[in-house]
PyMOL CGO cylinders between C-alpha atoms (Angstrom):
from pymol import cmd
from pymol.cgo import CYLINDER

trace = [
    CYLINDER, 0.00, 0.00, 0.00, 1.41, 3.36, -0.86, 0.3, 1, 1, 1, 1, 1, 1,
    CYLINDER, 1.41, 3.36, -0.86, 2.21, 6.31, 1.77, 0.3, 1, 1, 1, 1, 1, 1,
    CYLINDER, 2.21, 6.31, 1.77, 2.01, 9.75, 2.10, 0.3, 1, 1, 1, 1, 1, 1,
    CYLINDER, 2.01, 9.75, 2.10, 3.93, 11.76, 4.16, 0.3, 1, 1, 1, 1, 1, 1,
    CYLINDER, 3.93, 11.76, 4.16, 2.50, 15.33, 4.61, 0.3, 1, 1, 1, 1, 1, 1,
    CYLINDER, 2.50, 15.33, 4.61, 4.21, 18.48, 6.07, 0.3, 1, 1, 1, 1, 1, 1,
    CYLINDER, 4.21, 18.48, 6.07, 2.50, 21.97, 6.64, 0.3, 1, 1, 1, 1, 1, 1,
    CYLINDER, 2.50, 21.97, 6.64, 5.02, 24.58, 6.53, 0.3, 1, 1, 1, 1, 1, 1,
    CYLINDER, 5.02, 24.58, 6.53, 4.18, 28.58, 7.21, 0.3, 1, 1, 1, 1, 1, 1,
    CYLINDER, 4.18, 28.58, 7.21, 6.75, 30.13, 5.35, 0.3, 1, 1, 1, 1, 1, 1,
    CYLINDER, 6.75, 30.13, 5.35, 8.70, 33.46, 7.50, 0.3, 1, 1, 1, 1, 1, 1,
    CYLINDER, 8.70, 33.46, 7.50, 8.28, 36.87, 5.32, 0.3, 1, 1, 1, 1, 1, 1,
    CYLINDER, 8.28, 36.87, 5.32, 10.31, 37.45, 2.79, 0.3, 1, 1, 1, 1, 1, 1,
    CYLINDER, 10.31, 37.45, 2.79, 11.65, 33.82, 2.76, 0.3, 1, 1, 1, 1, 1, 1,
    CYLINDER, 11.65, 33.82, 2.76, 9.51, 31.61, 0.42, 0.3, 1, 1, 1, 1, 1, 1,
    CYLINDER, 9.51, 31.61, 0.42, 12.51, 31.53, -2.07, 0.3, 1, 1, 1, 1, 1, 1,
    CYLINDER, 12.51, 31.53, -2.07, 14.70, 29.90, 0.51, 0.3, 1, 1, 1, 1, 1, 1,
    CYLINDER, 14.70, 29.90, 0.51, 11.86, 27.27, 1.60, 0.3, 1, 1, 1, 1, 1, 1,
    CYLINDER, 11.86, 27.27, 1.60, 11.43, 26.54, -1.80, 0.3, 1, 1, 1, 1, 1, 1,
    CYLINDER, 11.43, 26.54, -1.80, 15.48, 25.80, -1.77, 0.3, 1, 1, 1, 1, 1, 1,
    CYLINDER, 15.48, 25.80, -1.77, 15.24, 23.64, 1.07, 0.3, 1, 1, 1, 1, 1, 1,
    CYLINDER, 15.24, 23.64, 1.07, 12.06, 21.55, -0.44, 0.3, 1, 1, 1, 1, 1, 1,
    CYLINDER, 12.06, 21.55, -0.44, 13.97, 20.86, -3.98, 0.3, 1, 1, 1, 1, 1, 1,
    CYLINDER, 13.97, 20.86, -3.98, 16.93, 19.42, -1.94, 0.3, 1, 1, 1, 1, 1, 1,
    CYLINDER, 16.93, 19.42, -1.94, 14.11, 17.16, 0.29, 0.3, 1, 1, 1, 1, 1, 1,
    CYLINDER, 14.11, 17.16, 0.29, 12.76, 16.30, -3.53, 0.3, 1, 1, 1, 1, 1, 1,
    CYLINDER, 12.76, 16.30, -3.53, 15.92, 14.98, -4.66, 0.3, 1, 1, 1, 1, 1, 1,
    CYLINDER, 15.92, 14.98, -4.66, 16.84, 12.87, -1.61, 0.3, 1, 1, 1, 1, 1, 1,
    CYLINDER, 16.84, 12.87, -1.61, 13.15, 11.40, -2.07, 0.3, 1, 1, 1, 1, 1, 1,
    CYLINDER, 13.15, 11.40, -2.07, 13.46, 10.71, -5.57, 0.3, 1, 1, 1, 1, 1, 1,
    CYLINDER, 13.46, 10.71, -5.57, 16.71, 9.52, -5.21, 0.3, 1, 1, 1, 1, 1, 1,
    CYLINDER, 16.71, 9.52, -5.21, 15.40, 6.63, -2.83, 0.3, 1, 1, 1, 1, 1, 1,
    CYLINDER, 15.40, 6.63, -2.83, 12.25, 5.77, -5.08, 0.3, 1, 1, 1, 1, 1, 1,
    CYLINDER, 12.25, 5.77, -5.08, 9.58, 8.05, -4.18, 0.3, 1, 1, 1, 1, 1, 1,
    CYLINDER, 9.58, 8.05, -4.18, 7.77, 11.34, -5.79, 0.3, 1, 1, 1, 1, 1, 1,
    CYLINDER, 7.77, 11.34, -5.79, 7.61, 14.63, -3.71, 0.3, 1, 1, 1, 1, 1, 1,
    CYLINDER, 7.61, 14.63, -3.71, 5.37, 17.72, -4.76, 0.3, 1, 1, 1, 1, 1, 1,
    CYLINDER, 5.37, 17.72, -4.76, 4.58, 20.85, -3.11, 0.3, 1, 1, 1, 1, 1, 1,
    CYLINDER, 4.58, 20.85, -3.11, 1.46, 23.10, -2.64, 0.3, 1, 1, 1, 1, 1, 1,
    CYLINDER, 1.46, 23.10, -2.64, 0.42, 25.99, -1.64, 0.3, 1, 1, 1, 1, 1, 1,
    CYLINDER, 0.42, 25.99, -1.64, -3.21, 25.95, 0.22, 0.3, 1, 1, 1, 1, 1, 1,
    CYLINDER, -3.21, 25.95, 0.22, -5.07, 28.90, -1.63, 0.3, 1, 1, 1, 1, 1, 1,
    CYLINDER, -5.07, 28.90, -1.63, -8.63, 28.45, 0.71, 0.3, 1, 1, 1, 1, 1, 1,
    CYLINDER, -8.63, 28.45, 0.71, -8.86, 26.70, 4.61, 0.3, 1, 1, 1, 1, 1, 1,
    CYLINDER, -8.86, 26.70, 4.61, -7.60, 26.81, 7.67, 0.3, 1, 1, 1, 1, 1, 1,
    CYLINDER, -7.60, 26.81, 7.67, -3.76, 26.78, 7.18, 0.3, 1, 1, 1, 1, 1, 1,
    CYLINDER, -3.76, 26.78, 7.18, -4.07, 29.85, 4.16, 0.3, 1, 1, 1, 1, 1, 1,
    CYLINDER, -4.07, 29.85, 4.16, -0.48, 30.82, 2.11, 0.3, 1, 1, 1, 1, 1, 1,
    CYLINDER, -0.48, 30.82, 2.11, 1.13, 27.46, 3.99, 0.3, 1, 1, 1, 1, 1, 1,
    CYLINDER, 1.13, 27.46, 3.99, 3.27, 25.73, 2.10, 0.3, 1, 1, 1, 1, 1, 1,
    CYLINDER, 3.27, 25.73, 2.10, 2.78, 21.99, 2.48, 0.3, 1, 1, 1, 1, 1, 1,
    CYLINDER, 2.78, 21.99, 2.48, 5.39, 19.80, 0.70, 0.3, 1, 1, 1, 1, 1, 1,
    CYLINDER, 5.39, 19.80, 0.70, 3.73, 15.58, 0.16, 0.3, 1, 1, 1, 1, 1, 1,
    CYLINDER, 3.73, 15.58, 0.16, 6.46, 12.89, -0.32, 0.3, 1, 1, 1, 1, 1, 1,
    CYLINDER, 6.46, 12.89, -0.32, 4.86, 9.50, -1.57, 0.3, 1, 1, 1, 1, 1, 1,
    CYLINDER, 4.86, 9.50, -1.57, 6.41, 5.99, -1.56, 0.3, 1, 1, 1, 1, 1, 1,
    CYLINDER, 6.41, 5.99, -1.56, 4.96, 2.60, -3.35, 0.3, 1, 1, 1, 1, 1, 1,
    CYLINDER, 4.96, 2.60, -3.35, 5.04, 0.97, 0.56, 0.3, 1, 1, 1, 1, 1, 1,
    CYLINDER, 5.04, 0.97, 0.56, 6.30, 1.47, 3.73, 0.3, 1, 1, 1, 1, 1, 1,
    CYLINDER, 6.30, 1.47, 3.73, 9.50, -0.19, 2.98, 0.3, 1, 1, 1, 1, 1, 1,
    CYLINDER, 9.50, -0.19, 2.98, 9.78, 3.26, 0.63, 0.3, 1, 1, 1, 1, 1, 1,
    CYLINDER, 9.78, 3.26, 0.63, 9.14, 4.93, 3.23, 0.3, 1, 1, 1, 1, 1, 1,
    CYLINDER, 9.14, 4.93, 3.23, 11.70, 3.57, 5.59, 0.3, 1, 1, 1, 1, 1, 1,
    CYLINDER, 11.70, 3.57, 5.59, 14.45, 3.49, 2.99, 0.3, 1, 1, 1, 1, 1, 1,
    CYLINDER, 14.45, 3.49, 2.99, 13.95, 7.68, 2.98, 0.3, 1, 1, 1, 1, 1, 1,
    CYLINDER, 13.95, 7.68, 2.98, 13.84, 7.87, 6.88, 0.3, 1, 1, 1, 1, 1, 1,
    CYLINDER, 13.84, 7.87, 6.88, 17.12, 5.60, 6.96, 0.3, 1, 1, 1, 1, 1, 1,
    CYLINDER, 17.12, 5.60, 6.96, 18.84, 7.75, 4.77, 0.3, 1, 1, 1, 1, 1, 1,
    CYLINDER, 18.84, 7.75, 4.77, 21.90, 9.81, 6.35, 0.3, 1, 1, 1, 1, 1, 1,
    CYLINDER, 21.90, 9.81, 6.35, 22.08, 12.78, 4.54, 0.3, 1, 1, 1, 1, 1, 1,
    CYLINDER, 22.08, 12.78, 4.54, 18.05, 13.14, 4.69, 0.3, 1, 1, 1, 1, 1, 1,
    CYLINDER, 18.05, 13.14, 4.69, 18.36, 12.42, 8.49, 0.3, 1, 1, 1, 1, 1, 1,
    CYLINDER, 18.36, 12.42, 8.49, 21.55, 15.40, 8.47, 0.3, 1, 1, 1, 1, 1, 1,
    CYLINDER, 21.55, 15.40, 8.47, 19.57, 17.89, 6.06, 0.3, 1, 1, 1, 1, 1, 1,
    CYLINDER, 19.57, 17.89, 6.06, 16.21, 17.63, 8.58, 0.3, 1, 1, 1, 1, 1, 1,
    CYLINDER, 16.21, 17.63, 8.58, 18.37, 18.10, 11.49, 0.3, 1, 1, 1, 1, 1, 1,
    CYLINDER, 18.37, 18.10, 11.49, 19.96, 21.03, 9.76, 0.3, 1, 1, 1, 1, 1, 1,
    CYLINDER, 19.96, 21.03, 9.76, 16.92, 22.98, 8.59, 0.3, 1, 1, 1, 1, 1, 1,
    CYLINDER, 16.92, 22.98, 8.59, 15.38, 21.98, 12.34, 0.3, 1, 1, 1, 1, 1, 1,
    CYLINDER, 15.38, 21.98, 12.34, 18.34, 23.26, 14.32, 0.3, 1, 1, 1, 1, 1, 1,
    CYLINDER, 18.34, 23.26, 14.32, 18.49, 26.97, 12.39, 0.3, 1, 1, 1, 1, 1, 1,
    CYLINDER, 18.49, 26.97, 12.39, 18.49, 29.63, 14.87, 0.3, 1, 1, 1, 1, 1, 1,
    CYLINDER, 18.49, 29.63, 14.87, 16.34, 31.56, 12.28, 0.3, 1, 1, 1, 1, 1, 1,
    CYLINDER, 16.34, 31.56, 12.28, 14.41, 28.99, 9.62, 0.3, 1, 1, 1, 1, 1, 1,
    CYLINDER, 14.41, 28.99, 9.62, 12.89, 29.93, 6.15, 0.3, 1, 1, 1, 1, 1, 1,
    CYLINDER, 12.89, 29.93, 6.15, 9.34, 28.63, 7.59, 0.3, 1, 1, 1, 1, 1, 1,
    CYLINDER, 9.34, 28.63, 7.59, 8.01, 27.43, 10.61, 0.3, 1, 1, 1, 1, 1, 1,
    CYLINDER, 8.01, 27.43, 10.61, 6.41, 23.76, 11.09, 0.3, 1, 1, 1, 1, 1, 1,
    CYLINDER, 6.41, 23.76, 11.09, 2.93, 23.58, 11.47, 0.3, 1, 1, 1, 1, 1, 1,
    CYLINDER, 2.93, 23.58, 11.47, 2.09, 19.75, 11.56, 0.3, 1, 1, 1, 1, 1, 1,
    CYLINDER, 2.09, 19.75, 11.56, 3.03, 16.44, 9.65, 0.3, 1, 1, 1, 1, 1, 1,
    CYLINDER, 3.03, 16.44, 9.65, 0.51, 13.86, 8.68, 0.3, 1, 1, 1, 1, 1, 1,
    CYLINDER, 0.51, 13.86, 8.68, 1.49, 10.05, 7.33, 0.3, 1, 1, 1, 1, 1, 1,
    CYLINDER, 1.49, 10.05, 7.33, -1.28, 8.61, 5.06, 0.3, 1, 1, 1, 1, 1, 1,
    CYLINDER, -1.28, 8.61, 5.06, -1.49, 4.95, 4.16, 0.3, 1, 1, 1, 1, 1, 1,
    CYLINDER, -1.49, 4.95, 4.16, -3.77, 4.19, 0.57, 0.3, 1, 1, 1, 1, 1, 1,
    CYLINDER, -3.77, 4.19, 0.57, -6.99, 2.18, 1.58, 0.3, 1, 1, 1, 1, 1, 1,
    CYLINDER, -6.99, 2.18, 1.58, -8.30, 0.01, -0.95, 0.3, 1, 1, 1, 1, 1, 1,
    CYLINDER, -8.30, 0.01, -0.95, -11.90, 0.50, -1.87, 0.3, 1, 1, 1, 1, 1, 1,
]
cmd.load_cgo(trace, "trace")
């Protein structure tokens, strides 16, 4: 079954062009271990102008291979440990496909 992984960013003023930086190096790393990764930005509801960036794997071993990764596991811890970051987290959600 496939999964999502879903992150809500709110991007900091002036700063969207750095997010954006940070997301296409997150987009390679997931590609690189066999998943797809877009981003959106939510134009109507209750988290308006976020940014929320969806990483999708064919199964959870997908999914694990990413999370495993060093240089995924470095980059988070990077972007997480800024003293000032692009955007500020909002909330992560992991989706698993039910078959109907």
């Amino acid at each position: 079954m496939a999964v999502s992984a879903v992150i809500t960013f709110r991007v900091r003023d002036g700063r969207l062009n750095e997010q954006l930086e940070n997301l296409r190096e997150v987009k390679r790393m997931v590609e690189r271990a066999g998943g797809s990764f877009r981003v959106h930005r939510q134009l109507f509801g209750a988290q308006m102008n976020s940014i929320v960036a969806v990483s999708e794997y064919r199964d959870w071993a997908g999914f694990a291979k990413i999370r495993a990764d060093k240089e995924f596991l470095q980059f988070v811890e990077k972007v997480r440990g800024s003293a000032n970051p692009a955007a500020d987290f909002l909330g992560g959600d992991l989706y698993e496909d039910v078959q109907i």
